[in-house]
Jmol script that loads the backbone (N, CA, C; Angstrom):
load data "model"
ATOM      1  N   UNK A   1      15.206  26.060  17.543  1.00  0.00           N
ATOM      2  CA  UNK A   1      14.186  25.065  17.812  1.00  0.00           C
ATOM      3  C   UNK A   1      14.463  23.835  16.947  1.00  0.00           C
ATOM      4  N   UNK A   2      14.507  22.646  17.773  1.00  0.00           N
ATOM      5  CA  UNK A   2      14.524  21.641  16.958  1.00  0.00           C
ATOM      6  C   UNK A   2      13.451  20.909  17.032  1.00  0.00           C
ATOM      7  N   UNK A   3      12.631  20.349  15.617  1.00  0.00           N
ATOM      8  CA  UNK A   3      11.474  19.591  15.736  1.00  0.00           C
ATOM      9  C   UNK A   3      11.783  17.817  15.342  1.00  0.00           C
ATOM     10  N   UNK A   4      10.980  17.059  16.396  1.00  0.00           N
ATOM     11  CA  UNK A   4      11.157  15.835  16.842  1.00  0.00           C
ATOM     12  C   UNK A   4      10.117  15.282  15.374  1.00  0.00           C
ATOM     13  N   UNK A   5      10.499  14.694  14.655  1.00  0.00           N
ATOM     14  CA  UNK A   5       9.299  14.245  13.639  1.00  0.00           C
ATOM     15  C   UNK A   5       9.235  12.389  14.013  1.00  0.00           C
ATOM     16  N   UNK A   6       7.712  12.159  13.932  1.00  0.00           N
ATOM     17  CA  UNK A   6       7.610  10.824  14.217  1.00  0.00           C
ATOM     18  C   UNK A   6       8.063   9.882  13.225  1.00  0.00           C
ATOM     19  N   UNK A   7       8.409   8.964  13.733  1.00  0.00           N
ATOM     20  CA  UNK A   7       8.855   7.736  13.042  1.00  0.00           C
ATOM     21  C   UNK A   7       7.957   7.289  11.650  1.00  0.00           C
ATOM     22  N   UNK A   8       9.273   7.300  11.025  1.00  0.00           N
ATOM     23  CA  UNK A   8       8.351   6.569   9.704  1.00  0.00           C
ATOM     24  C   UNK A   8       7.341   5.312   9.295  1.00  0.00           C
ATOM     25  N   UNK A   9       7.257   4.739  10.205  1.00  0.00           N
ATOM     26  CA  UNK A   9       6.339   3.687  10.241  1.00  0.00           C
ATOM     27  C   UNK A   9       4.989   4.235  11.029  1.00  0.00           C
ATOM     28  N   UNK A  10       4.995   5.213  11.602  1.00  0.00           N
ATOM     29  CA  UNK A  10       3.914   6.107  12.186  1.00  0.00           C
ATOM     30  C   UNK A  10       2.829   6.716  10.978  1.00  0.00           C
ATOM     31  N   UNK A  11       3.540   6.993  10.043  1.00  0.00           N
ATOM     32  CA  UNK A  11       3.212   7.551   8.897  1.00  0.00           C
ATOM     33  C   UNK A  11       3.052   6.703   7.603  1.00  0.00           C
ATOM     34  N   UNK A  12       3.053   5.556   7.675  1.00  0.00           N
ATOM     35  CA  UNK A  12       2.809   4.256   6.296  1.00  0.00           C
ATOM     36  C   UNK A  12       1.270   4.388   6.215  1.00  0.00           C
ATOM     37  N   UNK A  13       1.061   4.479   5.120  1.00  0.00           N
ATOM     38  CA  UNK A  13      -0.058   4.144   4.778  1.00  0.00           C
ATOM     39  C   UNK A  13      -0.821   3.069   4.627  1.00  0.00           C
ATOM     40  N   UNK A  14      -2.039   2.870   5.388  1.00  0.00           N
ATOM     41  CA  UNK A  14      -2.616   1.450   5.639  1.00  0.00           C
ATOM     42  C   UNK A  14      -3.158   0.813   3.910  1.00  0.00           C
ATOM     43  N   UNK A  15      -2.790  -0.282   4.609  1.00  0.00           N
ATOM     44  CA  UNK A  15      -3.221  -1.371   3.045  1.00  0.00           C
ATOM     45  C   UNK A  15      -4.896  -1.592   3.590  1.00  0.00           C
ATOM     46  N   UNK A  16      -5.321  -1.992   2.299  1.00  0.00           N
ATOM     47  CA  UNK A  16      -6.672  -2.537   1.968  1.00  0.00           C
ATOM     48  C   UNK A  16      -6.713  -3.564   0.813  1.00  0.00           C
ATOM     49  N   UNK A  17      -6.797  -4.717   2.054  1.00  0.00           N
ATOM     50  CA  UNK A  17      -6.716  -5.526   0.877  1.00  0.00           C
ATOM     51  C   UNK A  17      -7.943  -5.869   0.137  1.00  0.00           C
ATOM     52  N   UNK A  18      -7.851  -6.922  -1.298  1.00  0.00           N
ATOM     53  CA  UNK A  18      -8.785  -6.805  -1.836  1.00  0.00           C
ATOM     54  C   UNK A  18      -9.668  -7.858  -1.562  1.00  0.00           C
ATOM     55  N   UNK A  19     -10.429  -8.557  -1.590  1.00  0.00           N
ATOM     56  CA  UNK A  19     -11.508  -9.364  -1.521  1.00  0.00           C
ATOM     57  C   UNK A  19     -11.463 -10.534  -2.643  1.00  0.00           C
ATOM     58  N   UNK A  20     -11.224 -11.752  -1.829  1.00  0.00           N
ATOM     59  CA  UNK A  20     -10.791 -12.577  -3.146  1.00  0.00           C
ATOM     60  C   UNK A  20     -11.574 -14.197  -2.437  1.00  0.00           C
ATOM     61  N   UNK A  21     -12.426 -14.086  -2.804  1.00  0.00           N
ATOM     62  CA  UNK A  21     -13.210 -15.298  -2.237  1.00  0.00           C
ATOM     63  C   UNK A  21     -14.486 -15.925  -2.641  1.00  0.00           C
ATOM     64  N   UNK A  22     -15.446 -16.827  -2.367  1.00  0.00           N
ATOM     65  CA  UNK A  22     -16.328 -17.221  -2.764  1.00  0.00           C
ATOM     66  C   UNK A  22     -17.272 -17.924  -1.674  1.00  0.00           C
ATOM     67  N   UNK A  23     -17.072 -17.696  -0.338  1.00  0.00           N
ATOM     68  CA  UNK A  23     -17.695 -18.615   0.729  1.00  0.00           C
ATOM     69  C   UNK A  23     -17.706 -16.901   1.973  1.00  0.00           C
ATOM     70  N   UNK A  24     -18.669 -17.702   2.702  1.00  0.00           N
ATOM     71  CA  UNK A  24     -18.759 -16.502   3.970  1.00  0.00           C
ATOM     72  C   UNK A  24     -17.826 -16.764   4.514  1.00  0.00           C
ATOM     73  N   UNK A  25     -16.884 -17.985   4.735  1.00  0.00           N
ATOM     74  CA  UNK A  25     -16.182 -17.613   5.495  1.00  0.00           C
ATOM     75  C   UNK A  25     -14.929 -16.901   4.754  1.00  0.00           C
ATOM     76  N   UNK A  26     -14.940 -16.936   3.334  1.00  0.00           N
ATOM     77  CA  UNK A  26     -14.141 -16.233   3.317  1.00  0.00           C
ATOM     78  C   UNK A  26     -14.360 -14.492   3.462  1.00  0.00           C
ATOM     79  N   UNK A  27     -15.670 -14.541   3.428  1.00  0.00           N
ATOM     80  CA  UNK A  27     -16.069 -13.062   3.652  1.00  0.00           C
ATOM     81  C   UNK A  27     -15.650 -12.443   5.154  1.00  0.00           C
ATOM     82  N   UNK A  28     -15.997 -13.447   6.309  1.00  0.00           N
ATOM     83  CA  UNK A  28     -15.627 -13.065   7.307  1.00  0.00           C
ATOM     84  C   UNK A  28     -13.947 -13.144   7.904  1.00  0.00           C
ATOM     85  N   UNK A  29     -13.185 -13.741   7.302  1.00  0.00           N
ATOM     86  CA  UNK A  29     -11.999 -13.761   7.368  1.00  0.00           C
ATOM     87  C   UNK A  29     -11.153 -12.357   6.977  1.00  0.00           C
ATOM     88  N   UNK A  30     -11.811 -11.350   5.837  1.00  0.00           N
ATOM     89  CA  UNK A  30     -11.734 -10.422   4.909  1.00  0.00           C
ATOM     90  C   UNK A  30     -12.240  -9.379   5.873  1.00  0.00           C
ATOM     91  N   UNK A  31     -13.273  -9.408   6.605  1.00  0.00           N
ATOM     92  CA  UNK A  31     -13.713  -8.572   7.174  1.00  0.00           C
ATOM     93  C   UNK A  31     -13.289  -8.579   8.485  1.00  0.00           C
ATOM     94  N   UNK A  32     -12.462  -9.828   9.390  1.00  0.00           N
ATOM     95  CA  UNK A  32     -12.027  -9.709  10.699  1.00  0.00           C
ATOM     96  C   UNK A  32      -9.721  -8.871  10.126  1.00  0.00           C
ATOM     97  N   UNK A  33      -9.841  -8.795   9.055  1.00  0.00           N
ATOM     98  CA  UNK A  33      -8.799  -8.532   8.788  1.00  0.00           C
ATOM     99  C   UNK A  33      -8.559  -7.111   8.339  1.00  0.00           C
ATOM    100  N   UNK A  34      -9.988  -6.730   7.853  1.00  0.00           N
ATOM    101  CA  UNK A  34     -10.351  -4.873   7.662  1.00  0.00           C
ATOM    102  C   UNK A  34     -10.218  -4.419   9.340  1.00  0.00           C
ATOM    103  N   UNK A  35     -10.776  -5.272   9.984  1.00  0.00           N
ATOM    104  CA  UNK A  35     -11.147  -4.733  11.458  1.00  0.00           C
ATOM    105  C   UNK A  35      -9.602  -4.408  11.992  1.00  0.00           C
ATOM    106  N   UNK A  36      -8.806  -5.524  11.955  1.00  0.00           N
ATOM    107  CA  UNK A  36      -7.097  -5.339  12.481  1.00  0.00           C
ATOM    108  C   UNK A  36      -6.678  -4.030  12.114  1.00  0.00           C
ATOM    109  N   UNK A  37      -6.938  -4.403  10.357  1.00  0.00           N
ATOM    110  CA  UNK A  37      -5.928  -2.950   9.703  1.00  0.00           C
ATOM    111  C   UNK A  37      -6.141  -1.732  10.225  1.00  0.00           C
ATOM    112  N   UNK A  38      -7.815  -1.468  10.640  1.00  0.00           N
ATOM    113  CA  UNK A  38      -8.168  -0.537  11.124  1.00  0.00           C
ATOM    114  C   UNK A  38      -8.097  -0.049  12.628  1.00  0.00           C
ATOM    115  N   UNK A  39      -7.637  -1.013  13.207  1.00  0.00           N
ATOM    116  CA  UNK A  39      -7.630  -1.123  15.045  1.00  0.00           C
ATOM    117  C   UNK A  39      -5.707  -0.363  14.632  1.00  0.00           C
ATOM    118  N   UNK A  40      -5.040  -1.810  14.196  1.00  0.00           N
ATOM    119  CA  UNK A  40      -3.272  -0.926  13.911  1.00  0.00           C
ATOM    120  C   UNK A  40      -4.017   0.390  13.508  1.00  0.00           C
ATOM    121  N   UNK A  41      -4.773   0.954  12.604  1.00  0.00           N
ATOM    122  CA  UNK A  41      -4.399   2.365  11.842  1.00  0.00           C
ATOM    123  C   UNK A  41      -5.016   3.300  12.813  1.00  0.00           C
ATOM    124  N   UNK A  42      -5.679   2.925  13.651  1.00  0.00           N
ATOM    125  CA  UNK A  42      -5.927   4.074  14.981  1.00  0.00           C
ATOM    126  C   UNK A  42      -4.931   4.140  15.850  1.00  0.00           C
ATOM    127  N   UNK A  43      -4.390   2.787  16.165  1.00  0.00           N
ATOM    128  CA  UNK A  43      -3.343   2.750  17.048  1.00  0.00           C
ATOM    129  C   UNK A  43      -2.140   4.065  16.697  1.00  0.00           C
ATOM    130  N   UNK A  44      -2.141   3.804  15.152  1.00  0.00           N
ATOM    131  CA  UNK A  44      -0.809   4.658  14.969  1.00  0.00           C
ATOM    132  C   UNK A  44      -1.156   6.553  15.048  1.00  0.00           C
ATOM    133  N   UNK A  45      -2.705   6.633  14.974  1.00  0.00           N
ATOM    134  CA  UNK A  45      -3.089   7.885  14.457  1.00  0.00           C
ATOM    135  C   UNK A  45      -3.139   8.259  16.338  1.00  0.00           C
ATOM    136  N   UNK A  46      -3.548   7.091  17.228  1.00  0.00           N
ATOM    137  CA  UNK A  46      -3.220   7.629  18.512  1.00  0.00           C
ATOM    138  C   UNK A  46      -1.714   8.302  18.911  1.00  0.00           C
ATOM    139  N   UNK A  47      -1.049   7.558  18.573  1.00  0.00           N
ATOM    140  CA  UNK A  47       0.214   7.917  18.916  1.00  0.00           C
ATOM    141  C   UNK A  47       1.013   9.231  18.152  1.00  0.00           C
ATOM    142  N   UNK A  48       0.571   9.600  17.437  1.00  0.00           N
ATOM    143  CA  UNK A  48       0.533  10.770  16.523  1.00  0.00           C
ATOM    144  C   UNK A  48       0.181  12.220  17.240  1.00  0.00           C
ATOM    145  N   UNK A  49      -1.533  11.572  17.724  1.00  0.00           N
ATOM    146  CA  UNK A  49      -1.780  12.858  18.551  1.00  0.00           C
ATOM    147  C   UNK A  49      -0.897  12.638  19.639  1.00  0.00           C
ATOM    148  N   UNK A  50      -0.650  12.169  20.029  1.00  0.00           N
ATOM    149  CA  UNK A  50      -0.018  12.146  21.680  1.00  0.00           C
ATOM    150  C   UNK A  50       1.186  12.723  21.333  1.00  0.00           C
ATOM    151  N   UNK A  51       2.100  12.757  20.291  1.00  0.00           N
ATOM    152  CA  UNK A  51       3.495  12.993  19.912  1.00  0.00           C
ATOM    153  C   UNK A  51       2.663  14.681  19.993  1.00  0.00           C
ATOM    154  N   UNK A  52       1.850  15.127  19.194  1.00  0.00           N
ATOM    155  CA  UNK A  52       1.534  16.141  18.789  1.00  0.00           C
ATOM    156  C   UNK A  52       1.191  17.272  20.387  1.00  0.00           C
ATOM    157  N   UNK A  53       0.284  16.491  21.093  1.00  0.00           N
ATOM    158  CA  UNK A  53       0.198  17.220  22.326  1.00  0.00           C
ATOM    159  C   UNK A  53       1.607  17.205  23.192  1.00  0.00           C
ATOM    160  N   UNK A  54       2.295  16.072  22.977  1.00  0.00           N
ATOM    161  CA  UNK A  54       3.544  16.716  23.410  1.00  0.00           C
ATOM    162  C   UNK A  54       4.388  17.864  23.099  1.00  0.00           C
ATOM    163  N   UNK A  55       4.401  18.365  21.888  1.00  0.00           N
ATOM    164  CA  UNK A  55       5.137  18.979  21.481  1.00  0.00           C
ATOM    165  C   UNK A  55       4.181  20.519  21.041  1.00  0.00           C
ATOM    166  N   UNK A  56       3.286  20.430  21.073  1.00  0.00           N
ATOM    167  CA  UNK A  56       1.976  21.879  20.249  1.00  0.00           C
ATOM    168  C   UNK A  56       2.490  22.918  20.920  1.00  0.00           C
ATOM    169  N   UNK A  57       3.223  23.204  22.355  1.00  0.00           N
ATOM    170  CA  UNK A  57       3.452  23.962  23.258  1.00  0.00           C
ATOM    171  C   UNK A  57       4.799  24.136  23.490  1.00  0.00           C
ATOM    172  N   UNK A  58       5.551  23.274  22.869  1.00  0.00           N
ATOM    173  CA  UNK A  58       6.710  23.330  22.993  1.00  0.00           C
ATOM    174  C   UNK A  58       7.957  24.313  22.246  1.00  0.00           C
ATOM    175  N   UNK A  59       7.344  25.483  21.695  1.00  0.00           N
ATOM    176  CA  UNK A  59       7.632  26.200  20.516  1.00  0.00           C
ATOM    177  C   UNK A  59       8.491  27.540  21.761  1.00  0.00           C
TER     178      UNK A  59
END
end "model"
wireframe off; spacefill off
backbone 0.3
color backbone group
């Protein structure tokens, strides 16, 4: 049996950046940029399961 392991960029760990501002907009700039990191970090955790249901049966 050979196992297919996902790509290493599948597996990076998401950044959080820090908060460095003094105005709402910089608050909302900070917070439309948590929203991205977090939209990419599902994206990748989708593709993870999908690798995973491909393969759970494949043994």
């Amino acid at each position: 049996m050979e196992y297919v392991l996902p790509p290493p960029e599948w597996l990076a760990l998401c950044g959080n950046p820090s908060f460095a501002g003094n105005t709402n907009i910089d608050l909302l700039n900070h917070s439309l940029t948590q929203a991205s990191l977090l939209a990419i970090c599902n994206a990748n955790m989708q593709r993870l399961q999908l690798w995973r249901q491909q393969h759970e049966y494949n043994d």
